[in-house]
C-alpha positions in Angstrom: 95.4 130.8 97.1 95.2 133.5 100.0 92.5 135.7 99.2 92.0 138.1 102.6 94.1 140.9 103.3 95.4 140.2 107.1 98.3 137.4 105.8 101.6 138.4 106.2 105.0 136.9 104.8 107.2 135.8 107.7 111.0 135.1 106.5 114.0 134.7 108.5 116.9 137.6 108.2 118.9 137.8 105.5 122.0 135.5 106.0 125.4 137.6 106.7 127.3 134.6 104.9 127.1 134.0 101.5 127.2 130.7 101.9 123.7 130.1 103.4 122.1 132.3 100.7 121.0 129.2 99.0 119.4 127.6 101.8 117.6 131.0 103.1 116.3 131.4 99.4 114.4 128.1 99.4 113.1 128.9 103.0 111.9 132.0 101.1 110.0 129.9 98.9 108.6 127.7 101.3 107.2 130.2 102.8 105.4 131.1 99.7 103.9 128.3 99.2 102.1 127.9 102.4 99.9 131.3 101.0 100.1 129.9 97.1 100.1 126.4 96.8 100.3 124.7 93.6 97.2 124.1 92.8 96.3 126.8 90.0 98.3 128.1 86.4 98.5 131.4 88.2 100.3 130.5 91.3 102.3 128.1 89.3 103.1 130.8 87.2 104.3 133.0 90.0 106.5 130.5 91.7 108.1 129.9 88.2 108.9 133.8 87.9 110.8 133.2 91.1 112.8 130.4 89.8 113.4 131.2 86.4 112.7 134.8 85.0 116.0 137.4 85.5 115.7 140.9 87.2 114.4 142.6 84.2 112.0 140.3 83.3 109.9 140.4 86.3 108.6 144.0 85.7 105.4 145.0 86.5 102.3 143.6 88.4 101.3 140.4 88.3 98.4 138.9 86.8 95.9 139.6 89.4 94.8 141.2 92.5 95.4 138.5 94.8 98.8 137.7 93.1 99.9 141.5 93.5 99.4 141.6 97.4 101.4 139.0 97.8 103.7 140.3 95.8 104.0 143.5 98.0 104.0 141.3 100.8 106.9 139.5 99.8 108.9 142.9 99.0 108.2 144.3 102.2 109.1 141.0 103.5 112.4 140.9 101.8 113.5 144.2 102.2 112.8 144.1 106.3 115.1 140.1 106.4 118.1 143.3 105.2 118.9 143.9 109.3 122.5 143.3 109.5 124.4 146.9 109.4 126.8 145.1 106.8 123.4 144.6 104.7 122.3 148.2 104.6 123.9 148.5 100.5 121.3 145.6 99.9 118.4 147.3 101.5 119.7 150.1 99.8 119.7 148.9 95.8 116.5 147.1 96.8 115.0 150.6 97.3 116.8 152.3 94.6 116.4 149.6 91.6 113.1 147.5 92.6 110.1 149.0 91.3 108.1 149.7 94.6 106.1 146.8 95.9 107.6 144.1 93.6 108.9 141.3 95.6 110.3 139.3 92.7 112.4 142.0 91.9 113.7 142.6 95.2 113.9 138.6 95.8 116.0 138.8 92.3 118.2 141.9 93.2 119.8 139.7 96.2 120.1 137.1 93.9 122.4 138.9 92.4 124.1 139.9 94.9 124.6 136.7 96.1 125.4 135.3 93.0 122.5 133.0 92.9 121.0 134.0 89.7 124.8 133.4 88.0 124.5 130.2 89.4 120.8 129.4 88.1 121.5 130.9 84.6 124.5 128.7 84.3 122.5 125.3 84.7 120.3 126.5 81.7 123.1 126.8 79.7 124.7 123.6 80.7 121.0 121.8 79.8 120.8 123.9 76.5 124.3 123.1 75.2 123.5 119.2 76.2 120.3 118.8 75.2 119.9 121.7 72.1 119.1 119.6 68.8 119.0 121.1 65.4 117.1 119.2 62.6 116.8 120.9 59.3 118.4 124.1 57.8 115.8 126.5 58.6 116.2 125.9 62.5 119.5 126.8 62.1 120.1 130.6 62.9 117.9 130.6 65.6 120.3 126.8 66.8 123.3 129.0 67.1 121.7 132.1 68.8 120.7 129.5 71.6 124.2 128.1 71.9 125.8 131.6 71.8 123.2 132.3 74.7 124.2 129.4 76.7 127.9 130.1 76.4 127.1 133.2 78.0 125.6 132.4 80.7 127.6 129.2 81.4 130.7 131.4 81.5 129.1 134.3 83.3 129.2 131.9 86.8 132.3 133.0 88.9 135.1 130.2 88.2 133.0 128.3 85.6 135.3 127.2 82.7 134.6 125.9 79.6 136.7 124.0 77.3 136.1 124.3 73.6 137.2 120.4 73.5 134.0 119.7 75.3 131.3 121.9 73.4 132.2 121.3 70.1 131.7 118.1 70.1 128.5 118.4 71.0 127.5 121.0 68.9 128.5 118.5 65.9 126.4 116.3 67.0 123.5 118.7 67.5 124.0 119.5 63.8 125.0 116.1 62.6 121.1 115.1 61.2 120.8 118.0 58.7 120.8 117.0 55.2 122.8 120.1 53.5 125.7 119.3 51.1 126.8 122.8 51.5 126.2 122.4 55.6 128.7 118.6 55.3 131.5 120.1 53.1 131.9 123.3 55.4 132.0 121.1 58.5 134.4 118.9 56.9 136.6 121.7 55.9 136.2 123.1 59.7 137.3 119.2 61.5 140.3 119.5 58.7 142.0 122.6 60.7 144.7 122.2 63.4 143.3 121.3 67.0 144.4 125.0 68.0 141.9 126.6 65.6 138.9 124.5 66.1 137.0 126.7 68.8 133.6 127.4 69.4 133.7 130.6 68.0 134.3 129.9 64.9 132.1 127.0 64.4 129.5 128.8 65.2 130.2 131.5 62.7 130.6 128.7 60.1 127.0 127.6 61.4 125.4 130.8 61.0 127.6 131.6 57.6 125.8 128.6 56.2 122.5 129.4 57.4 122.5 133.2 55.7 123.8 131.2 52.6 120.9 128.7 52.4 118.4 131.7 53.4 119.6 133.6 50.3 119.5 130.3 48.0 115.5 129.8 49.0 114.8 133.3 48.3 116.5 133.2 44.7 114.5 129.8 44.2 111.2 131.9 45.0 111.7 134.5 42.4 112.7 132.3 39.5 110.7 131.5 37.0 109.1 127.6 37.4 110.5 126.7 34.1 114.2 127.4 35.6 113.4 125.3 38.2 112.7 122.2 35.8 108.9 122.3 36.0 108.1 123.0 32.6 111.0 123.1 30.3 110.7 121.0 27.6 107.1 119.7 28.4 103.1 120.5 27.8 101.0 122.0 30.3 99.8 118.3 30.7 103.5 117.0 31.3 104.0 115.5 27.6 107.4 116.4 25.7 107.1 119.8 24.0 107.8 118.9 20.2 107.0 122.6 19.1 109.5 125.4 18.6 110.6 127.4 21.0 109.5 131.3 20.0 112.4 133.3 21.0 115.7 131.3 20.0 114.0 128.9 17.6 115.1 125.8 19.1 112.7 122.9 18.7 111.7 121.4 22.3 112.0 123.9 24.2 109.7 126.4 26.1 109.9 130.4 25.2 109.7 130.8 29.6 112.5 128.5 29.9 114.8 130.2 27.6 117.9 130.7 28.6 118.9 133.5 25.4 116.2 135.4 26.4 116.8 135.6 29.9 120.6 136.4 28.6 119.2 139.2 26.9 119.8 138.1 23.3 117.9 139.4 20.5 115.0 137.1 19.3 116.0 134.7 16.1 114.3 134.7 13.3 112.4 132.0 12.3 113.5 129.7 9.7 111.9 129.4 6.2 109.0 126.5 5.6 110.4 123.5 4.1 113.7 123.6 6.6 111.9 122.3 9.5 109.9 125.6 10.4 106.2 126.1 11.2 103.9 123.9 13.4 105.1 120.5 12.3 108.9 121.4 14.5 111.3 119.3 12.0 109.3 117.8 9.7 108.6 120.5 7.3 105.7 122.9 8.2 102.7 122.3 5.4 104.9 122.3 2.8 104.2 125.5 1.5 107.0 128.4 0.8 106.7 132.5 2.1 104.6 132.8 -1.2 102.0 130.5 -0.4 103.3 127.9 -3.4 104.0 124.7 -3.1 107.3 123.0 -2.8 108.4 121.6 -6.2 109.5 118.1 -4.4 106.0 118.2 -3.1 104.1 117.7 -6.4 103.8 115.1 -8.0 105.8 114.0 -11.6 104.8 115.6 -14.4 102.3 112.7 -16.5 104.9 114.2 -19.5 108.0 114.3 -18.6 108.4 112.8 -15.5 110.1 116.2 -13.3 108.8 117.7 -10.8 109.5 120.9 -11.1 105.9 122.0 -13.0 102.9 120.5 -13.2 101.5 118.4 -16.0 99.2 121.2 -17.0 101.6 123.8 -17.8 103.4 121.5 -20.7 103.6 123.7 -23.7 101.9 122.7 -26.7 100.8 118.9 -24.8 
């Protein structure tokens, strides 16, 4: 990397045909490389600017001293190759819209000019829309922000056409590994319209319609309670069947956070008398004892007298 400060940036004039932009560019960066070769990040870095950063992105100095003479050698450079009297508007918009002393910018405002950085943009696209692969649901959105991307800049390129019979294809298959029911029926339902109304538009809109669907699913799922979800209905803390009653509606298996009354906002039931079912033992009578603490008549045993049940032997008058 040139570290002294007598180098200078030596580039031929600006081309007066449009034509041999191209080919003056890479002399450009030829050029360049003779003062930063590839053999750091930092020049790398720079060189990549060049290639593929846009006007706007290239604001501001670069990352260090050495890095920013060169960049106000090369914007010196660049606006002196601006000698042909039909090139004074260039000189001009470098001087009016470069920030002063930043060759990238000024290297990126003929670009424009030229058409070169249409051009440049429009092989990204290309590569994204070819190469772009979505894998699950949450990549989604961010899938079809790409694509739209692309489209723009593919399209942007002076002549550049592209038919929705070609993208869509791929875009199915970019999305053709994701394992959403919802995602497979909404595709299907998209393939069933007329040739004439499948375009790119609105498959992507189907795309990013499911993706704000299953977005709003997962956040539901995270505000309901576990039991909804079929962790702990029915079951113990240690995964055995409940066989208790449930405290709110009174149903026997079920957990009171699983409850579907009382999420319903029904009132809470009573509880059934002992002897029915009620109490700890779920169905199979409680302790056997009534609201009064006595015991259930077809509990005690025959009287030694009589033989019924319905009073014990003691209370036999005059035995």
């Amino acid at each position: 990397m040139a570290t002294g400060e007598s180098f200078h940036i030596v580039i031929n004039p600006l081309p007066e045909n449009g034509s041999q932009y191209q080919s003056w560019r890479f002399h450009v960066q030829t050029r360049l490389l003779n003062i930063l070769p590839l053999d750091n990040a930092a020049s790398r870095d720079y060189h990549n600017q060049l290639e593929y950063l846009t006007f706007d992105q290239v604001r501001g100095s670069p990352s260090n001293t050495v890095l920013q003479r060169v960049d106000n050698r090369l914007f010196t450079a660049v606006h002196g190759s601006c000698r042909a009297p039909s090139q004074e508007p260039y000189a001009l918009r470098i001087q009016v819209e470069c920030e002063f002393g930043n060759g990238r910018q000024a290297l990126e405002a003929l670009d424009m000019v030229f058409g070169y950085e249409a051009s440049r943009l429009a092989e990204l696209g290309a590569d994204t829309l070819a190469n772009t692969i979505c894998k699950s649901m949450e990549e989604l959105q961010a899938y079809c922000s790409k694509i739209r991307l692309a489209l723009m800049r593919v399209r942007g390129m002076r002549g550049a056409v592209v038919p929705d019979i070609m993208v869509v294809p791929q875009i199915k298959r970019a999305v053709e590994n994701i394992n959403d029911t919802n995602l497979a029926v909404a595709l299907s339902t998209y393939s069933a319209r007329p040739a004439s109304q499948r375009s790119v538009g609105l498959l992507l809109d189907v795309l990013e319609f499911q993706a704000s669907e299953y977005k709003t699913r997962q956040e539901r799922l995270k505000t309901r309670p576990k039991a909804l979800l079929g962790v702990t209905t029915g079951r113990t803390n240690d995964g055995r069947p409940f066989t208790g009653r449930r405290r709110w509606c009174q149903i026997v298996g079920h957990n009171e956070v699983g409850c579907k009354q009382k999420a319903a906002g029904k009132p809470k039931a009573k509880p059934p008398k002992s002897g029915n079912g009620g109490g700890n033992g779920g169905g199979g009578g409680g302790n056997g004892n009534d609201k009064n603490g006595t015991k259930d008549k077809n509990k005690r045993k025959p009287c030694i007298h009589c033989g019924k049940k319905n009073h014990p032997s003691e209370s036999r008058i005059g035995s």
